[in-house]
N, C-alpha and C positions, 0 to 999 in steps of 0.2 A: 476854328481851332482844331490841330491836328490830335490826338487821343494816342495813348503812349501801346503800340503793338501791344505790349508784352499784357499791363495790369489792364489797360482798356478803360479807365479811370480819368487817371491824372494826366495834364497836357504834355504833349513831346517836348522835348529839347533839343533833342540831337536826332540825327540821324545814323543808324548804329553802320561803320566802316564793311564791317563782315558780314551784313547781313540786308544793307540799305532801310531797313528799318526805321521808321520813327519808336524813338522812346524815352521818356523819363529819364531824371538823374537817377532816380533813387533806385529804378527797376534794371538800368546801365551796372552800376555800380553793383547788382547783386549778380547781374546774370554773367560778370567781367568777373568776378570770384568766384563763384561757383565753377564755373568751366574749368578755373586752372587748379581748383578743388578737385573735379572729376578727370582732370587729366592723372593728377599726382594722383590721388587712390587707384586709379583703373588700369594706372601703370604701375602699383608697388613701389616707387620711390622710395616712400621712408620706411624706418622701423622705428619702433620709439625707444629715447634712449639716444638716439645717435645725436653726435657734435655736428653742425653742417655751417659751412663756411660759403657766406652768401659775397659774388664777385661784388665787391663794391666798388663803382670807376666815378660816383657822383652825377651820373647821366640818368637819364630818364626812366632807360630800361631796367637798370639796379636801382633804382629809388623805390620805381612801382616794387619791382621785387621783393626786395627790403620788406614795403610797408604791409603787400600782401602775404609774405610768410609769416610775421609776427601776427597775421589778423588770424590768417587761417587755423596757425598754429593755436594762439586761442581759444577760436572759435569752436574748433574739432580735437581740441587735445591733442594735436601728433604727439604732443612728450617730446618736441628736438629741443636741442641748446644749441641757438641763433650766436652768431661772431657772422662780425663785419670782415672782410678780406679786400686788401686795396692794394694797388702797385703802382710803385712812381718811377714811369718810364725816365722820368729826366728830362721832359719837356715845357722849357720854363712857357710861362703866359697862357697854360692850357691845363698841364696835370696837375701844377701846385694852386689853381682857383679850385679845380674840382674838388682835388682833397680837400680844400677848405668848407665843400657843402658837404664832402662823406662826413668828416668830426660833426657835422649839423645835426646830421641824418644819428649819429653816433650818440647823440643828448638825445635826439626826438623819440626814439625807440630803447634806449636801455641797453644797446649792446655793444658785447665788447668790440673795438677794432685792432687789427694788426693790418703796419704795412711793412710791404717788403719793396727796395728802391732796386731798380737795374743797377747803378754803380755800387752797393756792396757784394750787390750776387755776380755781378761780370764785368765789373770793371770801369764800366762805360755807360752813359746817358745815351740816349735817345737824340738830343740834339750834337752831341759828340760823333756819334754815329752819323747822321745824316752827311753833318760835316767832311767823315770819311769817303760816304757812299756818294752821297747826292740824294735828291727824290724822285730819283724812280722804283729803288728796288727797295728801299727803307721799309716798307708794311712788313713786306720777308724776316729782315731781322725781328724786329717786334714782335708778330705774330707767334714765332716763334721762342723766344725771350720770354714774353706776355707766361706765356702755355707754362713752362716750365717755373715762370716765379710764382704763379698762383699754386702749384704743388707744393713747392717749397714753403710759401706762408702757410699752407693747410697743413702739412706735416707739423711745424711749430707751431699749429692752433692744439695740432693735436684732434683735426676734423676726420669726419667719418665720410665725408663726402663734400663736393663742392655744388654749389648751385647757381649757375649763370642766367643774364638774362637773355641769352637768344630768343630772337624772338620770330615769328612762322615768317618776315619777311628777311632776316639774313637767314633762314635754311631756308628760303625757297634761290634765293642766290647763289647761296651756295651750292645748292643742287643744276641750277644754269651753268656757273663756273664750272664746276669738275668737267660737266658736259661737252662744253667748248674747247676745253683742255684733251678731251677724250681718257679722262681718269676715271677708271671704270671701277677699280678697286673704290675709291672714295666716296665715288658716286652710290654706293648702296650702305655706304656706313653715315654717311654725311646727315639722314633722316634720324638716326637713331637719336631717342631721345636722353639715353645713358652712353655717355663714350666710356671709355677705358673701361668695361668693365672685368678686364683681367690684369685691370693695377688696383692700387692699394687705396685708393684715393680716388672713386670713379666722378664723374661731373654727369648732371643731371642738367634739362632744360623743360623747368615747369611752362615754360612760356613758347614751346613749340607751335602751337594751335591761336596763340593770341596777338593777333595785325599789332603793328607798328603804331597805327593812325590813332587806333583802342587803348594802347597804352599811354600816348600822347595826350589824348580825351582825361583819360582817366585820372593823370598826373598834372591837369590842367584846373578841371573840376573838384579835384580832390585838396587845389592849394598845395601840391606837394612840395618839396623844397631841391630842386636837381637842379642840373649843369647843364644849359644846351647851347655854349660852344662847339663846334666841328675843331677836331683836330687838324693841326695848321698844315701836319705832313698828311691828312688822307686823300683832298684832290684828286692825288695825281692817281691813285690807289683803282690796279683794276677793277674793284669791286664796286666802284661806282659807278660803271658805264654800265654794270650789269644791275644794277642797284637801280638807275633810270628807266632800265628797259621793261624790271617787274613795275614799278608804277606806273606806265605808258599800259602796260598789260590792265594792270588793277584798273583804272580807270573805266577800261572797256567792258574788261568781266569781273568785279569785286571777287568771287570765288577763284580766280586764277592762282592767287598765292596758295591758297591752301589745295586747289587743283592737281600744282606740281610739287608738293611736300606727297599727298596722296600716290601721284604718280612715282615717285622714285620710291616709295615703300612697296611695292609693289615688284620692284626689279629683283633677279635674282641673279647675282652672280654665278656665272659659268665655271665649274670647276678646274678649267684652264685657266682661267684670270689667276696668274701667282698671289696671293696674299700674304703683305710680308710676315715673317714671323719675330714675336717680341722677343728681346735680350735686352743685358744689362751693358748700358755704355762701360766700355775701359778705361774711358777715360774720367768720367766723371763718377759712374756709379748709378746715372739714372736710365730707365727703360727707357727704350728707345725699337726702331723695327731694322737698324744697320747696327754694325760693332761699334761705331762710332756715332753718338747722337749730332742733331743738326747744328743745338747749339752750340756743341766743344768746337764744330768745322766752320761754320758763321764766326763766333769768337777768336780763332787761329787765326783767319784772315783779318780779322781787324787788326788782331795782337803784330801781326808779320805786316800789317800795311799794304794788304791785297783783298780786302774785303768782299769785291765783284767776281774774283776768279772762283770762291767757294761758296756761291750762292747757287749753282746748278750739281754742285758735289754731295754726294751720300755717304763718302768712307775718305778711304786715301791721307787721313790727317796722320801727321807725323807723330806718334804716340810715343813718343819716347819726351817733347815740349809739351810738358804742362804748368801753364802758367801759375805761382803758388796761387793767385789769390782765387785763379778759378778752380782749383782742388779744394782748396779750404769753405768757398761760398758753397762750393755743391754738396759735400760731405754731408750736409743735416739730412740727407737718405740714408745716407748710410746704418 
């Protein structure tokens, strides 16, 4: 019988992803908190006091989330006031099951939920879209959609901050992507564990340092209650081929993910690399790093029936066409 690393006591159960390890539930379970304990205090994340709007999409990564902020919180007193934040891209057979485990998630823990749907804020579903585009370039829209609706329900939570669950194996892909791309701007921001923190509403990721497999583990053992359908549009989605390649990696060296999160913290941008600089969209009203943000120009092309021509565009949108219903959903920045 194997003896558990950690207590040296009680028998193993698992063998820990990050660490190849044998250990215990019970010693798993503490040393998978604590670490995203010492991530959040060692990085100043919180203040107490503050409203924090936890991404809730009903998948594995936001459930652990969910269940580990309300422990920590707690356990250590941060003082936040927890809200559920969820977005219904418009994707029948896939986001209307998940919501149906967020409201679970939303009894399990006590807290409040808001959602915000793609068709009241821009007009248009996710499956409406595909429909326009097809699936190849569909994650584009979304992604970008996604970003901006979770600000907007955070604004109307009335949060001080968002909290996602990325977790160390989409930024260690992410860190691959930009690479590949030769995005050298993104490439030294893409590590950071707080984005925007020169907007109003910056997004934190307690789960930067904590594996995929860990979370998995842990939401398995734990009995959790999540969603683990694959969205029906990500297939095609480049970040799975780069998504393969860090498992094909991990495999051989388990430290590889957190390898290249290490690695690109460590880059420094050359002070010739342009860094764009923030403004306010004209057309909508929200920050953006062109005068036009992505979404007004993704959105015009839908709206005009050319959706694939303004998917490689930064500016150029005919500012004088704004559609009312996209001035009126985006105004709650204002």
């Amino acid at each position: 019988m194997k003896l558990c690393n950690t207590c040296k006591t009680k028998r193993a159960m698992i063998i820990r992803p990050k660490t190849s390890q044998p250990i215990c539930l019970e010693c798993f379970y503490s040393v998978f908190e604590e670490e995203i304990h010492y991530t959040i205090i060692s990085n100043k994340l919180f203040n107490r006091g503050e409203k924090i709007a936890i991404a809730a999409s009903g998948g594995k990564d936001s459930t652990v989330l969910a269940h580990v902020m309300c422990e920590l919180n707690r356990r250590y007193d941060y003082g936040l006031e927890l809200f559920l934040l969820s977005v219904d891209e418009g994707i029948r057979g896939y986001r209307d099951d998940s919501l149906a485990t967020v409201e679970k998630n939303k009894k399990t823990y006590g807290l409040p939920l808001k959602v915000v749907s793609y068709r009241d804020l821009y007009g248009w579903t996710m499956d409406e879209i595909v429909q326009a585009i097809g699936k190849t370039n569909n994650c584009t829209f979304c992604g970008v959609f996604r970003r901006q609706a979770l600000d907007r329900g955070a604004v109307l939570l009335g949060a001080d901050k968002i909290v996602t669950g990325h977790n160390a194996d989409d930024i260690a892909e992410t860190v691959l992507m930009n690479l590949l791309r030769g995005d050298y701007f993104r490439l030294g921001k893409c590590v950071d564990i707080v984005t925007g923190r020169d907007s109003s509403i910056p997004r934190l990721k307690p789960f930067k340092y904590t594996y995929e497999k860990e979370i998995v583990m842990y939401a398995y053992h734990k009995k959790l209650d999540y969603f683990a359908t694959e969205c029906v549009y990500s297939p095609n989605a480049y970040r799975g081929h780069v998504r393969e390649l860090i498992k094909d990696l991990e495999l051989i060296r388990p430290s590889a993910i957190i390898d290249v999160i290490h690695s690109a913290e460590q880059i420094d941008v050359r002070g010739e690399v342009k860094i764009p600089k923030k403004q306010t969209c004209t057309v909508c009203g929200y920050i953006s790093s062109n005068k036009v943000c992505k979404a007004c120009i993704l959105l015009q092309g839908l709206n005009k029936g050319r959706p694939k021509i303004t998917i490689g565009k930064s500016e150029n949108i005919e500012q004088t066409e704004k559609p009312e219903k996209t001035v009126k959903s985006l105004n709650i920045l204002s």
